[in-house]
C-alpha atoms as an extended CHARMM CRD file, in Angstrom:
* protein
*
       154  EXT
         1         1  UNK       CA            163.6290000000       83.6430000000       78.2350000000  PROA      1               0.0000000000
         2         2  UNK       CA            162.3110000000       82.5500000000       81.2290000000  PROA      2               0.0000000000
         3         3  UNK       CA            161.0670000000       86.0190000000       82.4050000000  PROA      3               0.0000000000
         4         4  UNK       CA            159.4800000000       85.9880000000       79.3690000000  PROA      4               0.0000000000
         5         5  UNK       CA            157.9470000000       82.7010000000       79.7120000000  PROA      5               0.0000000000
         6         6  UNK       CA            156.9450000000       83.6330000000       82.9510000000  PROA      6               0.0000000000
         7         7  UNK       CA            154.8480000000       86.3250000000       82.1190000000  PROA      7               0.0000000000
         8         8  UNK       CA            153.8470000000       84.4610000000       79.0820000000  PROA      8               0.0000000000
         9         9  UNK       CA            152.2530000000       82.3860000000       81.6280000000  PROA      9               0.0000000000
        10        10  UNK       CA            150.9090000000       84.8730000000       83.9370000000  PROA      10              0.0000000000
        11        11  UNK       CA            149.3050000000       86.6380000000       81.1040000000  PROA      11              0.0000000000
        12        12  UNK       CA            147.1250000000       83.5110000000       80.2050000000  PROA      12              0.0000000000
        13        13  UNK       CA            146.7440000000       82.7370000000       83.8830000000  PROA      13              0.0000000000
        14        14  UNK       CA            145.1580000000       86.5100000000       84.5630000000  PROA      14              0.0000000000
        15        15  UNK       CA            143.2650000000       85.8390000000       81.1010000000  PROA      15              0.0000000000
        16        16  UNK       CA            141.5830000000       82.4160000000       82.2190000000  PROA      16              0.0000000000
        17        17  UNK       CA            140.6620000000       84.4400000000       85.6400000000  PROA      17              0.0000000000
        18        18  UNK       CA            139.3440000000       86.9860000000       84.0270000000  PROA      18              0.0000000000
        19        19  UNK       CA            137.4210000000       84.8170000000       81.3900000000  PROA      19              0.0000000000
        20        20  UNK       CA            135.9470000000       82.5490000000       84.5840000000  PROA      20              0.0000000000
        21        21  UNK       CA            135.1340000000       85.7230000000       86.9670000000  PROA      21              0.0000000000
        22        22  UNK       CA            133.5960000000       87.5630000000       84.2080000000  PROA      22              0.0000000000
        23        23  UNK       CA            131.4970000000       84.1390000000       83.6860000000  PROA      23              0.0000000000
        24        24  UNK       CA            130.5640000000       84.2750000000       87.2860000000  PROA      24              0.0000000000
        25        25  UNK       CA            129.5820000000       87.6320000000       87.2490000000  PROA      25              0.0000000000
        26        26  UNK       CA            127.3520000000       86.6140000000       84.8640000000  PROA      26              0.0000000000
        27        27  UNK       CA            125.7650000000       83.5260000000       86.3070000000  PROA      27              0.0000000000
        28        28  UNK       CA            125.5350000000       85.3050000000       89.4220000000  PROA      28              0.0000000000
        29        29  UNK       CA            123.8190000000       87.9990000000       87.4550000000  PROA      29              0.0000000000
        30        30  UNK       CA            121.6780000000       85.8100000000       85.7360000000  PROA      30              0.0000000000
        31        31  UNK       CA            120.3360000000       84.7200000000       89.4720000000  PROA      31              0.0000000000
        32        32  UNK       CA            119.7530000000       88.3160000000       90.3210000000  PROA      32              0.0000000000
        33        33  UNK       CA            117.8870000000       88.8460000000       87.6770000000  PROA      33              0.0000000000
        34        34  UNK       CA            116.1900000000       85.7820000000       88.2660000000  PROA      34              0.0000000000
        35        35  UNK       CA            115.2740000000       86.9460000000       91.9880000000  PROA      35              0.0000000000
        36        36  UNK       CA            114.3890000000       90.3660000000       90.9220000000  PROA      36              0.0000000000
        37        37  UNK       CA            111.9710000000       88.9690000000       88.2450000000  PROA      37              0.0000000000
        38        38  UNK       CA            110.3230000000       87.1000000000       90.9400000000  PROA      38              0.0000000000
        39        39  UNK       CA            110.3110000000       89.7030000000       93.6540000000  PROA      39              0.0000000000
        40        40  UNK       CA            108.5090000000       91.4610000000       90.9490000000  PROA      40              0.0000000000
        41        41  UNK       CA            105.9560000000       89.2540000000       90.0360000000  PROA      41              0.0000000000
        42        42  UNK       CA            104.7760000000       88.9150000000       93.5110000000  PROA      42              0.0000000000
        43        43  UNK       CA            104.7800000000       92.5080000000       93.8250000000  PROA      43              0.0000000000
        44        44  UNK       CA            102.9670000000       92.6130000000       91.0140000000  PROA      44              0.0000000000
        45        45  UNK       CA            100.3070000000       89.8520000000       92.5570000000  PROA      45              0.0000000000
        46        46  UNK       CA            100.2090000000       91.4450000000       95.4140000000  PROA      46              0.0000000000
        47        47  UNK       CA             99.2700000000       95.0880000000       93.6580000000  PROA      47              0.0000000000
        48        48  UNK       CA             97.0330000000       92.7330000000       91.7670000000  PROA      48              0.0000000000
        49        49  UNK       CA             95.2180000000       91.6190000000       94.5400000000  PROA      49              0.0000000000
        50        50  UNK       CA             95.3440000000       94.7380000000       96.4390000000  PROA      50              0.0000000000
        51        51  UNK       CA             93.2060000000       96.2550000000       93.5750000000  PROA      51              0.0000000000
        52        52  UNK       CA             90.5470000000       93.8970000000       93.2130000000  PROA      52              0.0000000000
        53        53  UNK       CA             89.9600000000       93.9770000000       96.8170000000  PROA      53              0.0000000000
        54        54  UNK       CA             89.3710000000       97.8980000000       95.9820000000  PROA      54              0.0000000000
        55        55  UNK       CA             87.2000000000       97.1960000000       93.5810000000  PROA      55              0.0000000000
        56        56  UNK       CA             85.0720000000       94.8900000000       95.6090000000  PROA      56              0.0000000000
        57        57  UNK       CA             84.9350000000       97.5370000000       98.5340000000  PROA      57              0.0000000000
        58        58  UNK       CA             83.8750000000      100.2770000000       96.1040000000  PROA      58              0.0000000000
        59        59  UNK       CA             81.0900000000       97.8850000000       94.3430000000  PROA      59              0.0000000000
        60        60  UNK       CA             79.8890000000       97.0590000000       98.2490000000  PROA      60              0.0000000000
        61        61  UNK       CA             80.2560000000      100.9400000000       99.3230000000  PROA      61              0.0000000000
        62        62  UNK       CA             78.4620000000      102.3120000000       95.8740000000  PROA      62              0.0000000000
        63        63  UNK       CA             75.5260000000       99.1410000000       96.5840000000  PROA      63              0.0000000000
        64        64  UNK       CA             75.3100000000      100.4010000000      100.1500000000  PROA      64              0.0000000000
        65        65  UNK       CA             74.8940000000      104.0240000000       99.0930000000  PROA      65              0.0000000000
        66        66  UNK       CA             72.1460000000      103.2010000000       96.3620000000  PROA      66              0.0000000000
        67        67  UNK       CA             70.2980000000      101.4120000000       98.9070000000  PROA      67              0.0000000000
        68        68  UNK       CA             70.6270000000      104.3460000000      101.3040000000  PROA      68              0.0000000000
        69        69  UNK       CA             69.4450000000      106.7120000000       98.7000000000  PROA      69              0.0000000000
        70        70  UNK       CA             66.6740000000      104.3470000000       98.0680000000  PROA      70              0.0000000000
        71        71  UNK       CA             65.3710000000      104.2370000000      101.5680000000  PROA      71              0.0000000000
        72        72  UNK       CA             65.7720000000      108.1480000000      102.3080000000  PROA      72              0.0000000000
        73        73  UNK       CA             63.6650000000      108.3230000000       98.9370000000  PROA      73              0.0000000000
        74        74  UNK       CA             61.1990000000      106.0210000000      100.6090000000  PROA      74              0.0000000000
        75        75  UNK       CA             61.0650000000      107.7500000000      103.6710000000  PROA      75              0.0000000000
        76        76  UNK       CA             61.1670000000      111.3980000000      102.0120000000  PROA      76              0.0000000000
        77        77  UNK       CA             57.7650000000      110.0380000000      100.0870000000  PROA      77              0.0000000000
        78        78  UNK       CA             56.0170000000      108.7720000000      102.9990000000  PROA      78              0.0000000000
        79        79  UNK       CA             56.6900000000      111.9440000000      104.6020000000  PROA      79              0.0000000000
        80        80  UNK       CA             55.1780000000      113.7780000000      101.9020000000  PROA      80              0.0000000000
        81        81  UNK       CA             52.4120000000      111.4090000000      101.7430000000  PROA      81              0.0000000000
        82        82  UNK       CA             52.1140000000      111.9180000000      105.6170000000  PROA      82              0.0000000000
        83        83  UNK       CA             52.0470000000      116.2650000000      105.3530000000  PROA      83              0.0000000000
        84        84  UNK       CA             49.9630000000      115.9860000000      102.9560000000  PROA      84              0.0000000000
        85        85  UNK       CA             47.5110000000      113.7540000000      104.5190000000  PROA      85              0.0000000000
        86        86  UNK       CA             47.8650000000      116.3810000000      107.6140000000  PROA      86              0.0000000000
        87        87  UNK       CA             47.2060000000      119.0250000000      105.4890000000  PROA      87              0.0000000000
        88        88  UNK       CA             43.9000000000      118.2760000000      104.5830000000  PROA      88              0.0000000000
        89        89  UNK       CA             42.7970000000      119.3990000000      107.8320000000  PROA      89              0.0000000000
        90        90  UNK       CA             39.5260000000      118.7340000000      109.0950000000  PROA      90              0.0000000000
        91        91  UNK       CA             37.3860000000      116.8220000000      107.2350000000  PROA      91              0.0000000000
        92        92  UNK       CA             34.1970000000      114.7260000000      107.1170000000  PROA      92              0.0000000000
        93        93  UNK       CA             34.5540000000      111.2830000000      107.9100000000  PROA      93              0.0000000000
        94        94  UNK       CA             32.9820000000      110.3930000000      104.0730000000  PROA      94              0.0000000000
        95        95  UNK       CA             35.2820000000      112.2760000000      102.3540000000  PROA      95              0.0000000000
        96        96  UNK       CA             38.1880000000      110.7280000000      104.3240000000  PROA      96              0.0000000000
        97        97  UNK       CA             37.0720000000      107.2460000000      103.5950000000  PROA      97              0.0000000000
        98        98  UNK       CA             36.2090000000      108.4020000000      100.2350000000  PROA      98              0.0000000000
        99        99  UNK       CA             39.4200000000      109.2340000000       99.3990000000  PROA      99              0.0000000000
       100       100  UNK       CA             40.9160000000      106.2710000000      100.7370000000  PROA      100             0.0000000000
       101       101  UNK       CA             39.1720000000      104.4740000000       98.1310000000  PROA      101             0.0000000000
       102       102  UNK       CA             40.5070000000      105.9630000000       95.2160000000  PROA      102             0.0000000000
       103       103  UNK       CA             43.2100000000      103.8430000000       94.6250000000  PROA      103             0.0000000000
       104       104  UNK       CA             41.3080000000      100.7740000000       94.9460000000  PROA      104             0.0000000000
       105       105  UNK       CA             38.4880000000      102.0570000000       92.8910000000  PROA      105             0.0000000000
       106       106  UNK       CA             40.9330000000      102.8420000000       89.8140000000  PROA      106             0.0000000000
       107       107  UNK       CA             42.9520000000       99.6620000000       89.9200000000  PROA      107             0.0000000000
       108       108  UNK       CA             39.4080000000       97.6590000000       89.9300000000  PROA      108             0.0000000000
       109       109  UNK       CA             38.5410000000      100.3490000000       87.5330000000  PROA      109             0.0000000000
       110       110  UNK       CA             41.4900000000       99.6320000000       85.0470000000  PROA      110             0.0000000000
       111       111  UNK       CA             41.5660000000       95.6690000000       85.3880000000  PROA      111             0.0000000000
       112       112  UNK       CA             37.5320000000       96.2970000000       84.0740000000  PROA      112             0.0000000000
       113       113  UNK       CA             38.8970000000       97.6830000000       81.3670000000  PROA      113             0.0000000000
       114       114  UNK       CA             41.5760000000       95.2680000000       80.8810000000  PROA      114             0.0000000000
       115       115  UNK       CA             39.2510000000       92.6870000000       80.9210000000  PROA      115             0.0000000000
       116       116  UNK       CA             36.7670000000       94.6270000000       78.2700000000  PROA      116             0.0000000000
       117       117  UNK       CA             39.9250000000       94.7480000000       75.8550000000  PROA      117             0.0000000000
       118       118  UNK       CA             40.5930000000       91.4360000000       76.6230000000  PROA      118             0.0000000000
       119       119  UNK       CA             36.8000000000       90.5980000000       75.4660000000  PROA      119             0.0000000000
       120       120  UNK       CA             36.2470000000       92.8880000000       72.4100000000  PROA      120             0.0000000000
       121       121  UNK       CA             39.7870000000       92.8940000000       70.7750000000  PROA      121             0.0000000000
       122       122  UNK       CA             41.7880000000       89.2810000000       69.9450000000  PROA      122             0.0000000000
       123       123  UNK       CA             44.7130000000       91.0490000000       68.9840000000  PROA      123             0.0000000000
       124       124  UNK       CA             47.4530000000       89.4130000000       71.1260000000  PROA      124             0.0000000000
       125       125  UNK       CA             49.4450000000       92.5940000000       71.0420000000  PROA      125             0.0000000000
       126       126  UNK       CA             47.1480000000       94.9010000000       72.2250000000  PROA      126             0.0000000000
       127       127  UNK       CA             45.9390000000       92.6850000000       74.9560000000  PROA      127             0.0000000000
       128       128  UNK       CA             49.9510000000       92.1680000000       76.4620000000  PROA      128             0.0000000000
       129       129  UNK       CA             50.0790000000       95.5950000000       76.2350000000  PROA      129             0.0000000000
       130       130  UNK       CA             46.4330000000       96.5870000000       78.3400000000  PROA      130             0.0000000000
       131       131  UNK       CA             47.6360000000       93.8780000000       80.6550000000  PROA      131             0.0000000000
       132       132  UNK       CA             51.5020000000       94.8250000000       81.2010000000  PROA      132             0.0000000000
       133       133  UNK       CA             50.4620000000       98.5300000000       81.9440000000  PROA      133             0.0000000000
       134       134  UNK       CA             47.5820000000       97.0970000000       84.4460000000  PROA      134             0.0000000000
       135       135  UNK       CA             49.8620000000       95.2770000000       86.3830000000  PROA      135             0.0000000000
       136       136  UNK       CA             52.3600000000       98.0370000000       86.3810000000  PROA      136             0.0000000000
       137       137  UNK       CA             50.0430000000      100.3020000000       87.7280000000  PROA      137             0.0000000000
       138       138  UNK       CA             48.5010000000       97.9340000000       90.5190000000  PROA      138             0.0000000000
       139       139  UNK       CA             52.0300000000       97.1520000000       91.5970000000  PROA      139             0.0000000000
       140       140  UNK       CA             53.2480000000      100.5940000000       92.0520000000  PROA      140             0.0000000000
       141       141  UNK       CA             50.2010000000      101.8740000000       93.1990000000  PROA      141             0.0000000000
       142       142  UNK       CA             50.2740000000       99.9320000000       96.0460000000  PROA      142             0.0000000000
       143       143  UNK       CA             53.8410000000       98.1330000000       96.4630000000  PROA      143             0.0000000000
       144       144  UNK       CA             54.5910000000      102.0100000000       96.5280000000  PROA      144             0.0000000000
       145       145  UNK       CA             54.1110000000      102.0740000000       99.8430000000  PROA      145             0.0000000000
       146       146  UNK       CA             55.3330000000       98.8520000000      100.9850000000  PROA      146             0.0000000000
       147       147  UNK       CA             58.0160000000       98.5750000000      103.2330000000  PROA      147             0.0000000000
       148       148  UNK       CA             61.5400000000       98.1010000000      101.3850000000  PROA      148             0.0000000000
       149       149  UNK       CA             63.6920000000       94.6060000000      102.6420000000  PROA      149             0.0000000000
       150       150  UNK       CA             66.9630000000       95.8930000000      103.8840000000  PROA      150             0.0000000000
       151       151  UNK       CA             69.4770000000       93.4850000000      103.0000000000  PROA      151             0.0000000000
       152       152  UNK       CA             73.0010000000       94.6510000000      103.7700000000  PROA      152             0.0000000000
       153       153  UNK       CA             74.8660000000       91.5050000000      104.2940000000  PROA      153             0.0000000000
       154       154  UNK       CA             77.3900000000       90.3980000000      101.4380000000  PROA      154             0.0000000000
């Protein structure tokens, strides 16, 4: 009876072992798990910040390359302006300054006008609108040729 006892007592001694290292496999597993989740979230951050540091270089590189385009455009029309001053050729000194004085002639030209709808007709809308389109015109007729601000610092 004893033998049988005795493995009676082995049995339930292998069972509690087995019942407390499975339960430690699983705490111990739970802290894994725990770890992992962690490891992952600042992986995750990490990827997270990664990005938005991409983003910001591609906004600065795309706001850099819009401003490039912008100059060459510039530059491209003072060129033309330039060859097509050259090609004139030859001229008389009148019709040089003469034509130098278009521009100024047709913005004093429209604000005349301006002012003459401004005068005849006291309809508010049509007024805004004579005026808007004045000012657009004076301000890329001459702030056409103005020199661009470069302004490449972030």
């Amino acid at each position: 009876m004893a033998d049988i006892f005795g493995l009676g007592l082995d049995a339930a001694a292998g069972g509690v072992f087995g019942i407390v290292g499975t339960a430690l496999g699983r705490i111990a597993s739970f802290f894994e798990r725990k770890q992992a989740f962690k490891h992952e979230v600042q992986r995750w951050s990490h990827e997270y910040k990664l990005h938005e540091l991409q983003m910001a270089a591609n906004q600065q590189e795309a706001e850099l390359e819009l401003a490039i385009a912008a100059q060459q455009g510039s530059w491209k029309g003072l060129e033309t302006s330039i060859k097509a001053e050259a090609a004139i050729g030859e001229a008389s000194k009148w019709v040089i300054n003469l034509l130098r004085l278009v521009r100024p002639v047709l913005t004093i030209l429209l604000w005349v006008i301006t002012g003459w709808i401004f005068a005849v007709t006291q309809q508010g809308s049509i007024v805004e609108a004579a005026v808007f389109a004045a000012t657009a015109a004076t301000l890329w007729w001459f702030g056409d040729r103005a020199p661009k601000p470069v302004n490449l610092k972030r």
